[in-house]
C-alpha positions as semicolon CSV with decimal commas, in nm:
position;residue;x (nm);y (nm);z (nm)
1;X;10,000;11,215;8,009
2;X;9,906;11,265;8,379
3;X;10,160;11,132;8,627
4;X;10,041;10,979;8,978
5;X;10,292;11,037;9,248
6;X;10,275;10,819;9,558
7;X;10,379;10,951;9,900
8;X;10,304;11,040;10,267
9;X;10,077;11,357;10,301
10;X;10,218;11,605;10,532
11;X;10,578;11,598;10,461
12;X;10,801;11,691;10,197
13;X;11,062;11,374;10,254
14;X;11,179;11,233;9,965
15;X;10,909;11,293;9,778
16;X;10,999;11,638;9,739
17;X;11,230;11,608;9,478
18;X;11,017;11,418;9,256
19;X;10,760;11,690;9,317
20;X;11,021;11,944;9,221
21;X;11,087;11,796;8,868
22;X;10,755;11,775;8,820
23;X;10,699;12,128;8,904
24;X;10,991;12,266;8,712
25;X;10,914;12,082;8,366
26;X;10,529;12,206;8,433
27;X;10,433;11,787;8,407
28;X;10,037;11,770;8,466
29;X;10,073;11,514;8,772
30;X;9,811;11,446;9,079
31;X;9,956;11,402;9,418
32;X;9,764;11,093;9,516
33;X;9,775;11,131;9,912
34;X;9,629;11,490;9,860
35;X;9,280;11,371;9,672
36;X;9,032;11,243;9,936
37;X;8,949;10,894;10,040
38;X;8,600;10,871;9,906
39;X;8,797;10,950;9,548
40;X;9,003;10,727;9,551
41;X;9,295;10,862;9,678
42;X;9,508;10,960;10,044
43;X;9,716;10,689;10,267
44;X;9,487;10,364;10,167
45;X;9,551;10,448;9,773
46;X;9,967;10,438;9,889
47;X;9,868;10,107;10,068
48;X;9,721;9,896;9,813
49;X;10,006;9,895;9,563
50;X;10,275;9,861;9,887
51;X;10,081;9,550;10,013
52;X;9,791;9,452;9,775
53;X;9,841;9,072;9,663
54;X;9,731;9,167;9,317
55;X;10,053;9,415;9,239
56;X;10,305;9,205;9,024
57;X;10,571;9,449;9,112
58;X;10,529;9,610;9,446
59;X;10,723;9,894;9,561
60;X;10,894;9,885;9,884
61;X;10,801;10,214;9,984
62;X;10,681;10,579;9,880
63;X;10,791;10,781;9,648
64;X;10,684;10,608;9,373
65;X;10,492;10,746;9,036
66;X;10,253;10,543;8,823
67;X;10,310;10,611;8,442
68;X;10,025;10,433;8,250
69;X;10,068;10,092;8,374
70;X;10,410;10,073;8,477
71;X;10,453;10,248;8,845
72;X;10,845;10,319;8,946
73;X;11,007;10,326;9,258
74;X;11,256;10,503;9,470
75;X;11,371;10,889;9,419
76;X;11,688;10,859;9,211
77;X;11,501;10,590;8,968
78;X;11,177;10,820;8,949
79;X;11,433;11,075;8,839
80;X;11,597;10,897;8,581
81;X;11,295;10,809;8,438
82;X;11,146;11,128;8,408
83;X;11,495;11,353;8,343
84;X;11,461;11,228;7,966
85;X;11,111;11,289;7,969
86;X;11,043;11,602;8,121
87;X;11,335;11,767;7,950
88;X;11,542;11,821;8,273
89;X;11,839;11,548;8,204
90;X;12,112;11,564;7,889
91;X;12,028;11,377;7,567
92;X;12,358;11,188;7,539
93;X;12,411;10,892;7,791
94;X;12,750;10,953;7,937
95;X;12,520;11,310;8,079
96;X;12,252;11,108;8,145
97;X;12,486;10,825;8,392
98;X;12,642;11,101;8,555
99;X;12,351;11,325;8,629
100;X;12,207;10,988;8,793
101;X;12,518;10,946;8,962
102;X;12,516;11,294;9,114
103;X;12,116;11,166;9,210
104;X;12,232;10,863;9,439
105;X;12,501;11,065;9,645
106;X;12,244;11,319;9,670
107;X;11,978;11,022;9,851
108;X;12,335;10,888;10,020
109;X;12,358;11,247;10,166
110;X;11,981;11,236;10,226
111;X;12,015;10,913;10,444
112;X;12,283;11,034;10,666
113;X;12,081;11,394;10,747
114;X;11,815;11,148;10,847
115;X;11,994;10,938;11,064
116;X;12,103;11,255;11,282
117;X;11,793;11,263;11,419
118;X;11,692;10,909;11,412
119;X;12,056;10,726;11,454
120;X;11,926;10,383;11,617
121;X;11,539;10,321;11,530
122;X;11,323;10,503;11,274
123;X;11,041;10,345;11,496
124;X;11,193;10,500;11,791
125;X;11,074;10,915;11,902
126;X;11,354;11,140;11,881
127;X;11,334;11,202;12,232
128;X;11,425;10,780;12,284
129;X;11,762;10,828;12,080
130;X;11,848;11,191;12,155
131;X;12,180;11,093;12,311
132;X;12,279;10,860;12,011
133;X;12,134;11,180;11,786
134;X;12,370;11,396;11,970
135;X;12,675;11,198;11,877
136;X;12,587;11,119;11,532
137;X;12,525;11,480;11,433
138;X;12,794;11,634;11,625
139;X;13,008;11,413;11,354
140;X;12,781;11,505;11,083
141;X;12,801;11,846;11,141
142;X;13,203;11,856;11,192
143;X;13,229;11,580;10,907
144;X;13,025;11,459;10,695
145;X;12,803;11,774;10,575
146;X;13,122;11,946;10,478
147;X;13,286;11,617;10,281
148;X;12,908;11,647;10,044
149;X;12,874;11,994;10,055
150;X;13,251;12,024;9,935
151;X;13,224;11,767;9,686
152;X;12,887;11,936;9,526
153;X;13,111;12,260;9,544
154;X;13,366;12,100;9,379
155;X;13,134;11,963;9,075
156;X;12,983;12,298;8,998
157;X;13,322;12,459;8,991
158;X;13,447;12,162;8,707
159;X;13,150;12,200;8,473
160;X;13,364;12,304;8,171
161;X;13,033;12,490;8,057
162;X;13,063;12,724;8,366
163;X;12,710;12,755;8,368
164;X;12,641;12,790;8,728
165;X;12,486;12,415;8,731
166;X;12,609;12,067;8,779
167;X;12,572;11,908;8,485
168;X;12,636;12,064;8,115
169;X;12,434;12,405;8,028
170;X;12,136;12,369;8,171
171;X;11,914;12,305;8,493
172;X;11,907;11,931;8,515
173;X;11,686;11,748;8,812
174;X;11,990;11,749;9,005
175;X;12,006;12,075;9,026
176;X;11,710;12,075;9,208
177;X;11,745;11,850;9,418
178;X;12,071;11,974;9,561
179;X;11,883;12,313;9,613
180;X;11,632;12,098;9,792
181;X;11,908;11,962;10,032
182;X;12,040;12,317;10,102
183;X;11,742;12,428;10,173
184;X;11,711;12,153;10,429
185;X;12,010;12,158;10,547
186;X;11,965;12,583;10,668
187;X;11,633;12,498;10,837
188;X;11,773;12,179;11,019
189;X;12,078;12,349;11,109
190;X;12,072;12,704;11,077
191;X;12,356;12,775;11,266
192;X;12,625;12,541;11,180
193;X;12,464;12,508;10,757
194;X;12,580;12,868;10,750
195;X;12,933;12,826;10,876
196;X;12,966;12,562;10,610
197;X;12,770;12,709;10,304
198;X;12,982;13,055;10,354
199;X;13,277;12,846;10,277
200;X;13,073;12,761;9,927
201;X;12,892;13,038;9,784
202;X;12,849;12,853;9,457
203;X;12,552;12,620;9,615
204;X;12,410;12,964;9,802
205;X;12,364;13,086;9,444
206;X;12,283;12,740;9,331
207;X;11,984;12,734;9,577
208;X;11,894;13,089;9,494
209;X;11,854;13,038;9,130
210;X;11,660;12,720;9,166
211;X;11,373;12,859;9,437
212;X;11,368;13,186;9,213
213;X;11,272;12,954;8,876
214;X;10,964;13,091;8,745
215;X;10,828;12,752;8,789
216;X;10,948;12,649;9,123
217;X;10,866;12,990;9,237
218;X;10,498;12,957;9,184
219;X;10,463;12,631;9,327
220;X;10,634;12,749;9,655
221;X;10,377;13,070;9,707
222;X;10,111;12,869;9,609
223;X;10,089;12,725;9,961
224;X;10,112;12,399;9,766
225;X;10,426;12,324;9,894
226;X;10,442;12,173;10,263
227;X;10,675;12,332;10,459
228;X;10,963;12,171;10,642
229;X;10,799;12,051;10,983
230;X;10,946;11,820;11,271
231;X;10,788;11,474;11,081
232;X;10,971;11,517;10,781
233;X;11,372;11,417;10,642
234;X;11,498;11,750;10,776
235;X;11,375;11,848;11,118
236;X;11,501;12,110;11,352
237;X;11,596;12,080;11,703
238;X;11,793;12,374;11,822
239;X;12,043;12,134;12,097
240;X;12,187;11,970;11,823
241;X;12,262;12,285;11,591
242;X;12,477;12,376;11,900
């Protein structure tokens, strides 16, 4: 089966760690935005099942991957979905819930490391709301990072199977994902990422393992993989890493 993901060309955002999944369990999948106009694909393709009048269930918003006829929305859903499929989530269903669990206060995390560059507006420039964004990540930075960080810390160290993941033996999507936000996280902020992350070696190693996955490894020199750029979920401006 060939999956279609949905999302903004350009950026990593949230479709990243769909991407990442995809990559990892070696899915055949086309990146939609990617495949030219005239074929049927970029921005317009996104727009016709966000605002078409013939979609019976219409997504919000990218991400969102078309399977056959059914197409699924948002990150942490896309992930559920495909965890069981693509091998990457546990077989029994208490796994399963908490793996997606870990997934939601990984986009929770997500939407606060957005809104320290765009606290008021996601309309607005950065350069309209840089004194709110000043504020809101000084907190983030002295807060917040550290409370998710910590808690992630704090997962891998209570995995009875002392695997070096999050969830039971093996690499689940999570994993990735959370290797995705640390990676983030030390190109947003390099400065103030590394205070923290020295504090929790565990996700250092966590990130390490994930980026040096056979699989994931490829993909990344490939040149397939955007890199993190000032339009996307993490973006760096050096006055607020201060």
């Amino acid at each position: 089966m060939t999956y279609e993901l949905y999302y903004w060309p350009g950026i990593q955002g949230r479709g990243e760690f769909v991407r990442l999944a995809l990559e990892e369990a070696g899915a055949d999948y086309v990146d939609i935005a990617l495949v030219p106009e005239e074929e049927g694909g970029g921005v317009p393709a996104l727009q016709r099942y966000i605002a078409g009048d013939d979609v019976e269930r219409p997504p919000f918003a990218p991400p969102f991957l078309k399977v056959g006829r059914r197409l699924i929305g948002q990150t942490s859903n896309i992930l559920l979905f495909l965890g069981t499929k693509l091998g990457l989530a546990p077989r029994d269903e208490t796994g399963r819930l908490w793996t997606h669990q870990l997934q939601l206060t990984v986009a929770d995390f997500v939407d606060e490391i957005h809104d320290t560059h765009h606290p008021i507006a996601a309309s607005l420039y950065y350069e309209e709301q840089q004194a709110e964004a000043t504020r809101r990540t000084a907190d983030f930075l002295e807060h917040r990072m550290p409370k998710y960080l910590g808690y992630f810390a704090t997962v891998l160290e209570r995995n009875k199977h002392g695997s070096g993941w999050l969830v039971g033996s093996s690499r689940t999507y999570v994993d990735l994902s959370v290797a995705q936000v640390v990676a983030g996280l030390t190109y947003a902020f390099p400065k103030r990422s590394k205070a923290v992350l020295d504090r929790f070696p565990g996700l250092v190693s966590l990130r390490e393992r994930v980026f040096a996955r056979p699989a994931i490894e490829a993909y990344v020199s490939s040149g397939r993989r955007t890199p993190f750029n000032q339009m996307g979920l993490f973006r760096h401006y050096p006055e607020l890493d201060a």
